[in-house]
N, C-alpha and C positions, 0 to 999 in steps of 0.2 A: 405410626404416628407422623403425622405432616410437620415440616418447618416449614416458615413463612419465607425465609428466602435462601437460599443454597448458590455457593460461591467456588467455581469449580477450581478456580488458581489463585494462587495468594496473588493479593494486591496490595500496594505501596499501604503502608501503618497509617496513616491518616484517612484514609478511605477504610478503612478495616476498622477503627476504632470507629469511627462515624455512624459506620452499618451495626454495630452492637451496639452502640445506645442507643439507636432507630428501632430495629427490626430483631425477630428471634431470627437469628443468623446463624446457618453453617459455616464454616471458612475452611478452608481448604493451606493449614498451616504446614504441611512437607512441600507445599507447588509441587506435585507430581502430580503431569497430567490425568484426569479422569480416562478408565478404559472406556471404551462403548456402552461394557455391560453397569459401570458404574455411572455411568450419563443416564441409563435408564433409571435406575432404583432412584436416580435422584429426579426426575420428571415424575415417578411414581409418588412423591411426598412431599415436594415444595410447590407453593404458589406461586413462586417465583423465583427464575432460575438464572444465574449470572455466570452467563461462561462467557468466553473470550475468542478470538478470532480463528485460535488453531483447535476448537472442541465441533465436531463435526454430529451437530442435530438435524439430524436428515427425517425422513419419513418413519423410516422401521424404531428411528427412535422415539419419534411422536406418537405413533400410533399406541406405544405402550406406557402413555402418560396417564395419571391418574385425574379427575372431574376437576380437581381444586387448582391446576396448573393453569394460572390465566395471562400472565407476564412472561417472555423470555426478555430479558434486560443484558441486552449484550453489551461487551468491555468492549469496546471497540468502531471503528467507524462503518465497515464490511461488514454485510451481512449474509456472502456467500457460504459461509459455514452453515447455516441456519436455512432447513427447506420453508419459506417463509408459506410455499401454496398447501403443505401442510399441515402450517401451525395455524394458518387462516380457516382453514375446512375445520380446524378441532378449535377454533374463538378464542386461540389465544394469541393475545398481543405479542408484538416485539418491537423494540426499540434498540437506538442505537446513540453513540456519540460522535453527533456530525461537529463540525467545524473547528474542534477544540486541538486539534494536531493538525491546524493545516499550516502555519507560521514552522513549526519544528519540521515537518517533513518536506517543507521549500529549502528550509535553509539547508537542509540533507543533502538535497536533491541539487542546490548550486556548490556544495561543497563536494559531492562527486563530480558536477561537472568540472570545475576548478582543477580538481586532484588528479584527475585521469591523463588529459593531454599535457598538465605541467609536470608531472611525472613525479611529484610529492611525498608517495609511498615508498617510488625508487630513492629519492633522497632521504629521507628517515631509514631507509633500510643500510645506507651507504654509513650515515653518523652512527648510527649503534653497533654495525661490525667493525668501525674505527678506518674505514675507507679511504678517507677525504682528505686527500693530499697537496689541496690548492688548486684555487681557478684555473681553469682552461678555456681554451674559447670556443671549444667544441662537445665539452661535457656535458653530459647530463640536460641537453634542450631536447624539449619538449614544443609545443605548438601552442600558439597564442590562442587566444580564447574571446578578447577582447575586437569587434567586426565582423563574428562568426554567426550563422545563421542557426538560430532554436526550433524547430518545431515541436510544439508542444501538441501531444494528441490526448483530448479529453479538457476540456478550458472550463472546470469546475472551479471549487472554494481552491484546492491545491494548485492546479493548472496555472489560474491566475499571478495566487501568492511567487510562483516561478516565474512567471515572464514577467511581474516586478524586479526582480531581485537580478534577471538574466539583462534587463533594458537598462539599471545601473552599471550594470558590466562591461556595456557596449553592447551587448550582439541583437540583433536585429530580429525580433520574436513575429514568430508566425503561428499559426493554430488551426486545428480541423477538429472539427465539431457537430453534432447532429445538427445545428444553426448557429448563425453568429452570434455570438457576444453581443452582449446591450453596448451601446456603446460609451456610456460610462465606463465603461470596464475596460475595452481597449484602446479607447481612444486618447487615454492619458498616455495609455505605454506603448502608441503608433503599430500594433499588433494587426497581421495583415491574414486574413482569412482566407481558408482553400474547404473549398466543397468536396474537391477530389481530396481521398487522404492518399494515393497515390503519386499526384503530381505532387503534392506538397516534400514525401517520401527522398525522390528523386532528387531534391534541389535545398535540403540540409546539411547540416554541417556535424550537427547534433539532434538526436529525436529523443523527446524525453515523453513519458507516460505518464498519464493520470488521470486514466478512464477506470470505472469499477470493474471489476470482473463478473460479467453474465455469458448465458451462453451463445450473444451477439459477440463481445469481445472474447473470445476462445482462439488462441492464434491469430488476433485480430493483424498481429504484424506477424504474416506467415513465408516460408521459404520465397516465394513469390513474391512478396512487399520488400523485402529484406534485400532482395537482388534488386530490387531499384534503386535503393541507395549507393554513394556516390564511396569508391572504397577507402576516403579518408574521414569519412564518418562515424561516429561514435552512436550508441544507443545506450541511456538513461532509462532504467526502470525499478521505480520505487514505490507500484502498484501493484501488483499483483504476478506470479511468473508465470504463468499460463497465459496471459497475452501477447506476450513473445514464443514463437516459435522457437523452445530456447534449442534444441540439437541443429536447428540450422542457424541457428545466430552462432552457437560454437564452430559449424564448418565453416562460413564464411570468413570469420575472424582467424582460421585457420591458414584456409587459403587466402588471404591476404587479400580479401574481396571486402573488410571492412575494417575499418582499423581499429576498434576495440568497445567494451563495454562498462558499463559503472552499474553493478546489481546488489539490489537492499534483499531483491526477492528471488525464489524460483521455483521451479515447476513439482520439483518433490520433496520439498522444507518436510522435516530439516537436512533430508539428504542433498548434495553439492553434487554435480556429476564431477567426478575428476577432471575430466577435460578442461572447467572452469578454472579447476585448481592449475592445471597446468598453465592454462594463458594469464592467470594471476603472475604466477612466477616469473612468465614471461615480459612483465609488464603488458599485456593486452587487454586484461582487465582489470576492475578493481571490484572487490566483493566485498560484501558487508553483511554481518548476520541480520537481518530484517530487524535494524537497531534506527531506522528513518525518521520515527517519532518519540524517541525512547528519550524524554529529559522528566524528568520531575516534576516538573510542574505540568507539562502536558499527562502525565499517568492522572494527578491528584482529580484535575481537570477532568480527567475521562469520568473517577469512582465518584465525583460532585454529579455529572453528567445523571448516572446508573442510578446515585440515589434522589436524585430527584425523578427521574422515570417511577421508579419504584413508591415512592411516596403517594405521588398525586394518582397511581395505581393503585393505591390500597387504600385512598382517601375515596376512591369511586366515581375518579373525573379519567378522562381521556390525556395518556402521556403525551409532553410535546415533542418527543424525537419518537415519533408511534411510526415502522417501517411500514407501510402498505401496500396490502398484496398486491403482485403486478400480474398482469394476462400472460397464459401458456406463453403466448405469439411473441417475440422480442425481434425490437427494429432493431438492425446493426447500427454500429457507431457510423462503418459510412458505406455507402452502396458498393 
């Protein structure tokens, strides 16, 4: 027996009640992730499928999708979970929810930057174990943030929303890009562009991400990129972790060849490699459970997103966040 649309993780109650007076809706009320073989049975019976960024719809699991499966309506902005050249050969749609988390994952992404070099985490850890014995003139500094140079790699909806928020701060935003920026876009916030994403590399302060993950960005900042950086540099990344060469981003920060990192994501979520955990401890970096866009109003935002994809999909018009397929061939982010 088909359902109309099937909901692989619980989402925020207002998006959930929404989707049951809409739609003949499965929901997914334990949020325990769906296994493989459970992503299938459900491609086998709903018309439309709502998973979420960590449900992994590859081929083998398309292939075993039943005639009536015409929407995947993803929770999310990523659509690297989903083999889109797949669900394109088998005519069925996917969408996504672009723009609506890009405000909450800037502000993320300048509160890591903030937190890391003023040392923020070490002070909250100092007040709770009851530390704090009065001013000193040499405690507890950290490094100023305000005159420091940003490279931002990836100058999308995110991208930008950062180098707003980083140009009030003072620091002096830069960006590498497969092309420059319109220049409404950076010219309000004096944003100074690099074709090489290398030279740009070399001559930051801080490198923040927010390029999507394809298999052009894969290690796009790899051992090699990494050693070009300057060793009082930090690396921001609150896009995806397999863009960071993350075992060499750890040796570096090791050896004392970078001075640390701020990460929402990584390479084998939800496993942490300990080493992270180590240089946490250490203060060399700051970690975060992939929590960058996680407010309320940006989740409600996303399930508004989904059921509107879904809607004007079952009305029998074309959604307007419809992903479309892209060519085998992918141009790197930068030569």
């Amino acid at each position: 027996m088909s359902t109309s649309v099937i909901v692989t993780r619980k989402l925020p109650e207002p998006v959930e009640e929404r989707m049951g007076q809409l739609f003949d809706v499965k929901l997914n009320a334990d949020d325990r992730p769906m296994t493989q073989a459970e992503l299938v049975e459900a491609v086998r019976h709903a018309r439309v499928l709502v998973p979420t960024i960590t449900d992994r719809i590859d081929a083998a699991v398309l292939e075993q999708s039943g005639p009536q499966l015409g929407l995947i309506a993803n929770y999310g902005n990523g659509t690297d979970n989903i083999d889109i050249e797949a669900a394109a050969a088998r005519k069925i749609l996917v969408t996504n929810t672009p723009g609506v988390l890009t405000e909450d994952t800037a502000d993320m992404t300048m509160a890591m930057i903030l937190a890391l070099p003023r040392r923020i985490v070490d002070g909250v850890e100092v007040m709770r174990d009851g530390g704090f014995h009065g001013w000193a003139p040499t405690w507890m500094m950290g490094n100023r943030v305000w005159g420091k140079r940003i490279g931002i790699v990836g100058m999308g909806r995110i991208g930008t929303a950062v180098a707003r928020r980083a140009k009030a701060f003072g620091m002096s935003v830069h960006y590498h890009n497969r092309r420059p920026a319109a220049p409404s876009i950076v010219e309000p916030i004096g944003a100074t562009y690099w074709q090489s994403l290398d030279q740009m590399l070399a001559r930051m302060d801080f490198v923040s991400i927010h390029c999507p993950q394809t298999p052009a960005t894969f290690h796009l900042l790899s051992a090699r990129r990494l050693a070009l950086m300057k060793p009082d540099a930090m690396v921001v990344n609150l896009a995806r972790g397999d863009i960071v060469d993350e075992d060499a981003l750890i040796r570096m920060i090791e050896d004392g060849k970078l001075a640390g990192a701020a990460l929402d994501v990584f390479s084998n979520e939800p496993e942490v490699n300990p080493k992270l955990i180590a240089l946490a401890k250490a203060g060399k970096a700051l970690l975060l459970p992939h929590m960058g866009s996680a407010t309320r109003e940006g989740r409600i935002d996303m399930g508004d997103k989904v059921i509107i994809n879904i809607r004007v999909f079952l009305d029998g018009h074309r959604p307007p966040d419809l992903v479309l397929s892209q060519p085998p061939v992918h141009r790197p982010l930068s030569a």
